[in-house]
N, C-alpha and C positions, 0 to 999 in steps of 0.2 A: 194275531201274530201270524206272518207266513212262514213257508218251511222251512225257507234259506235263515231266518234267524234263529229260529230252535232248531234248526241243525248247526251252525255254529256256535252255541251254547251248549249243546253237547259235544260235541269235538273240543269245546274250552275243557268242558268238565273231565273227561278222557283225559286232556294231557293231565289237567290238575291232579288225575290222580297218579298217573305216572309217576307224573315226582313224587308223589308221599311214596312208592312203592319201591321207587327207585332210590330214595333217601332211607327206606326202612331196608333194601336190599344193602345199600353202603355199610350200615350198621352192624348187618348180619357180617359180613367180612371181617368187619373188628371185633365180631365177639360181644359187640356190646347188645345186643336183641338174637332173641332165637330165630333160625332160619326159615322161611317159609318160604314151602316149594322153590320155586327155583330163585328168587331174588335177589341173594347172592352170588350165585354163579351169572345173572343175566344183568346184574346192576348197569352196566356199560349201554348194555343193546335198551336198556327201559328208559334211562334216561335222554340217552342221545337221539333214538328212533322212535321210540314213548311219547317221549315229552316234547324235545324241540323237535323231532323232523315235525310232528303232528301239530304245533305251533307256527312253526316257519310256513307249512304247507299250508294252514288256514290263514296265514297273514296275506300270504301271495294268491290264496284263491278270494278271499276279498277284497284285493286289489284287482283283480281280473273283473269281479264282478257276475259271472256266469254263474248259473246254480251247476250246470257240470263241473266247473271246476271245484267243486267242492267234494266231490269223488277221491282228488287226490289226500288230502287229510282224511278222508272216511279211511281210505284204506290203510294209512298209518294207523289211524286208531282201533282199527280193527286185527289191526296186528300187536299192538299194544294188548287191546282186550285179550285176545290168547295165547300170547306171552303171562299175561296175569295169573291167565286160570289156566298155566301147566304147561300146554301146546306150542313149547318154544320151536320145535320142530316144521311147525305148518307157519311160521313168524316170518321166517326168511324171507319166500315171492313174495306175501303183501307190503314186508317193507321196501323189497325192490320194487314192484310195479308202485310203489307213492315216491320214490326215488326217480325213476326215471318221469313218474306224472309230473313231478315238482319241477326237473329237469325241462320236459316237454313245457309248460307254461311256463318259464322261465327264458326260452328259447322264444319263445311265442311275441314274449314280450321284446327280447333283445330286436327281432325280427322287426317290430311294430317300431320300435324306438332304439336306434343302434346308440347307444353310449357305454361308456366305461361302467357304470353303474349296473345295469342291465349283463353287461356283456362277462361282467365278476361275477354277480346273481348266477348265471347259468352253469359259471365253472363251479363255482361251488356247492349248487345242486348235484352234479353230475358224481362227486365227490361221493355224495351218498348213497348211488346204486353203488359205485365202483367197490367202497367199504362192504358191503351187499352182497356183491358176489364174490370178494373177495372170504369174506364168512363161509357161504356155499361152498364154497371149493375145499376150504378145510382150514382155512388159517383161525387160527384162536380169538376169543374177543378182546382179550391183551394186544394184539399187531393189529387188528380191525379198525382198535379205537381211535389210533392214530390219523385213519383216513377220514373216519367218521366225524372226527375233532376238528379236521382241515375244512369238512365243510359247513360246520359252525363259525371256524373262523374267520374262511373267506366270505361268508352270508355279514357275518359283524363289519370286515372290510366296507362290502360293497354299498352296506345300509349307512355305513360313515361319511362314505364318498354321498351319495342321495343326500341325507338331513343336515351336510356341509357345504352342499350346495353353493355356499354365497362363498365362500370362500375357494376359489378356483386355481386347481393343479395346475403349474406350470406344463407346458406340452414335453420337455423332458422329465418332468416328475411323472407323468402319469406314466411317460416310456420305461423309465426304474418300476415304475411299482407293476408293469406288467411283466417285466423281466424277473421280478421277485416271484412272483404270483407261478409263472412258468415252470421258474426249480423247484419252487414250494410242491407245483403238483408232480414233479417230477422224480423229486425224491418221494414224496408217498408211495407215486406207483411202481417204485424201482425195491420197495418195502423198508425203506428207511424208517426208524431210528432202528429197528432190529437188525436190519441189515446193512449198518454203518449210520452212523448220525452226522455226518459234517457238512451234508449240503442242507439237511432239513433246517439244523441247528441258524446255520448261516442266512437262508431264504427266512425263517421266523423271525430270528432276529433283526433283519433288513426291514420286513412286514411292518415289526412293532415302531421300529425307530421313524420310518415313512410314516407313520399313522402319528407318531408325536408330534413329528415336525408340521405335517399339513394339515389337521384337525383343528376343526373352529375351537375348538374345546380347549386351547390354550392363550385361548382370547376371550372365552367367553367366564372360564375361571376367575377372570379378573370382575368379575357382576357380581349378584345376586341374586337370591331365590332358589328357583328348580333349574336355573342356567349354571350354574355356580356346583349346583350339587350333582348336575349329571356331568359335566366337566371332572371334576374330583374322582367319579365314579370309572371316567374314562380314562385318563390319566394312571390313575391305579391299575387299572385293567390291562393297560399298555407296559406298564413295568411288570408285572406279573408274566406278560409273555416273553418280557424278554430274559428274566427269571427260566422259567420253561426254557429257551433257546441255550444258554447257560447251562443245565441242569443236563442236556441232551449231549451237549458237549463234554462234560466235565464227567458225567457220570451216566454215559450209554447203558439204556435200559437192556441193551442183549447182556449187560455184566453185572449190571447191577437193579437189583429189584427196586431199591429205597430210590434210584433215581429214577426207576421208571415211576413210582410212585409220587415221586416230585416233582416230575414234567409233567405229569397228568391232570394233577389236581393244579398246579399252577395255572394250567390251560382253562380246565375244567370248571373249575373253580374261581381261582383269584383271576384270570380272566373274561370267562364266558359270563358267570353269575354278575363280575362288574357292570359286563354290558347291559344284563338284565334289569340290575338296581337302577341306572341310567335310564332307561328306556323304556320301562313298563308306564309309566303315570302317561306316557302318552301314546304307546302302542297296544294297550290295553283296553283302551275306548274308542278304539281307531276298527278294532278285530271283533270285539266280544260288544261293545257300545254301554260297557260297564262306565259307568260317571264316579271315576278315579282321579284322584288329584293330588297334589305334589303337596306337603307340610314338612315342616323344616325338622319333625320329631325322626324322619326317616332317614337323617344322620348316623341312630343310634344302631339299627342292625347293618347300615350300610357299613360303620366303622367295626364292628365286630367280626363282620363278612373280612373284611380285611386283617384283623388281630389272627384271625382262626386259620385264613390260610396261609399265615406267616409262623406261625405253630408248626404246624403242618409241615411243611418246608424242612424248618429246624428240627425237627424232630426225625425226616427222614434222614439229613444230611448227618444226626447222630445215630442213626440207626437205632432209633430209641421207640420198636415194634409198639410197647408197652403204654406210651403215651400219646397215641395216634389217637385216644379214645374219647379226650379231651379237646384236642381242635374240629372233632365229628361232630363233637355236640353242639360247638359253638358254632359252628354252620347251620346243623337244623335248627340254634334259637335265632341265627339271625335269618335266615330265609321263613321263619316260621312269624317272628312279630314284624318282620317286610309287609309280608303279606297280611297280618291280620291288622296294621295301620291303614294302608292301603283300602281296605273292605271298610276299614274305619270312616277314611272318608265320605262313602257312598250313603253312610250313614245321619255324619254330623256335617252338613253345609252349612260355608261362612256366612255371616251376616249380612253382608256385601256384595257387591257382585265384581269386586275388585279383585282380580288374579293374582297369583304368585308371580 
């Protein structure tokens, strides 16, 4: 085996552990696990710069192809690695220099091949030094995550426009969705939702409704299979943000904790993680060359992803601190048997060589 693939397999294993650290940090917050070093206070920075920057960055540095470009997820997970063990302090540059690495090959690409696809990729990169420095400077990871969330978001945008391909934006649609896209980054860096939520609210909610209406995924809903169930996954995902956009509205996090709590995780959560259950059986042997495959059993934590962060939700909007503890769990069983079906597959192949 050469180095470029066992160093992508260890950049997988990095994020993978992110998440456990970052899911064991969440926990520590509610109470429900005792705190270890810093993981409760960093839960935001491990999973979003941990996990996905250092996923995103290995997806985009294997589509580059370069063994340098694998520099840039190194250095997310090297900032991941000592955020782990304490060193949240020295965490900051490395995740900015893989913020703006991901940015520069992003740019790189937009350059090689100008399209709407590409040219989203790079704002949304940029998203993540900006969250970056914005940390550096003094702002809390409470106001950080917000920016940091933007560029998850618009990374899920730009990868819908790509794998929808066939389905083709009217040239005034793609003009709305870059006008959306505009306020969206505009109110981040103006420090919206904390410092007034009605343009963010408004540009998300535009995002989400643009993404129902033009998405193969409400055409492909109507099949079956792994079509049918990443459709479902996307669908929900898209309600969920507009949940989140509501929630920002209704109940601005500079006034209220429980709605900053339930923008967050709407986003976080019932959106981000949607796209995940959607999209791993096939960007997963695309990145890592894990032989992952789509079974119709992966229903069952996908529907649960969904119960737990409608819990969730409800529970903030009651203000009901005390049952947060119950839709937490229900998150790590469904992101926990996702993935151990998932690993399942690699194990038991079909008898046939007839696809889902």
């Amino acid at each position: 085996m050469t180095l470029a693939p066992i160093l992508r397999i260890a950049l997988a294993v990095t994020a993978a552990a992110s998440l456990v650290a970052g899911l064991t940090g969440g926990l520590a917050r509610l109470g429900v696990v005792a705190p270890v070093g810093d993981l409760a206070d960093m839960h935001g920075a491990i999973m979003v710069s941990g996990f996905f920057g250092t996923l995103i960055s290995l997806e985009r540095a294997v589509a580059d192809d370069r063994l340098a470009a694998l520099l840039v997820p190194a250095l997310s997970a090297a900032g991941a690695v000592l955020l782990l063990s304490g060193y949240a302090e020295a965490t900051a540059p490395l995740f900015l220099a893989a913020g703006v690495g991901l940015t520069l090959l992003t740019a790189l690409a937009t350059w090689k091949l100008p399209t709407l696809f590409t040219g989203l990729m790079t704002v949304a990169a940029a998203l993540w030094p900006l969250g970056t420095l914005f940390w550096i400077s003094g702002r809390t990871l409470a106001e950080v995550g917000y920016v940091w969330l933007g560029f998850l978001i618009l990374t899920v945008v730009a990868e819908r426009i790509e794998l929808s391909r066939l389905l083709r934006p009217t040239l005034a649609a793609r003009g709305l969705l870059i006008v959306l896209v505009a306020l969206f980054a505009l109110a981040l860096a103006l420090g919206q939702p904390w410092q007034g939520s009605t343009l963010l609210s408004v540009a998300l909610a535009g995002i989400a409704l643009w993404l129902l209406r033009e998405d193969i995924a409400l055409r492909t809903v109507r099949t079956h299979g792994f079509a049918r169930f990443s459709a479902l996954m996307l669908i929900c995902g898209y309600g969920w943000l507009i949940v989140a956009a509501a929630s920002l509205s209704l109940l601005p996090p500079g006034e209220s904790m429980y709605g900053h709590d339930a923008a967050i995780h709407a986003i976080a959560v019932g959106f981000i993680l949607s796209m995940v259950f959607a999209h791993a059986p096939i960007i997963l042997p695309a990145v890592t060359g894990a032989p992952v495959r789509y079974v119709p059993i992966l229903y069952v934590p996908a529907m649960l992803l969904q119960i737990a962060i409608g819990l969730r939700i409800t529970f903030d909007a009651m203000e009901a601190t005390e049952k947060l503890r119950c839709p937490a769990w229900l998150i790590i069983a469904a992101i926990v048997i996702y993935v151990a079906l998932l690993l399942g597959t690699m194990a038991i192949r079909p008898k046939t060589a007839a696809s889902v």
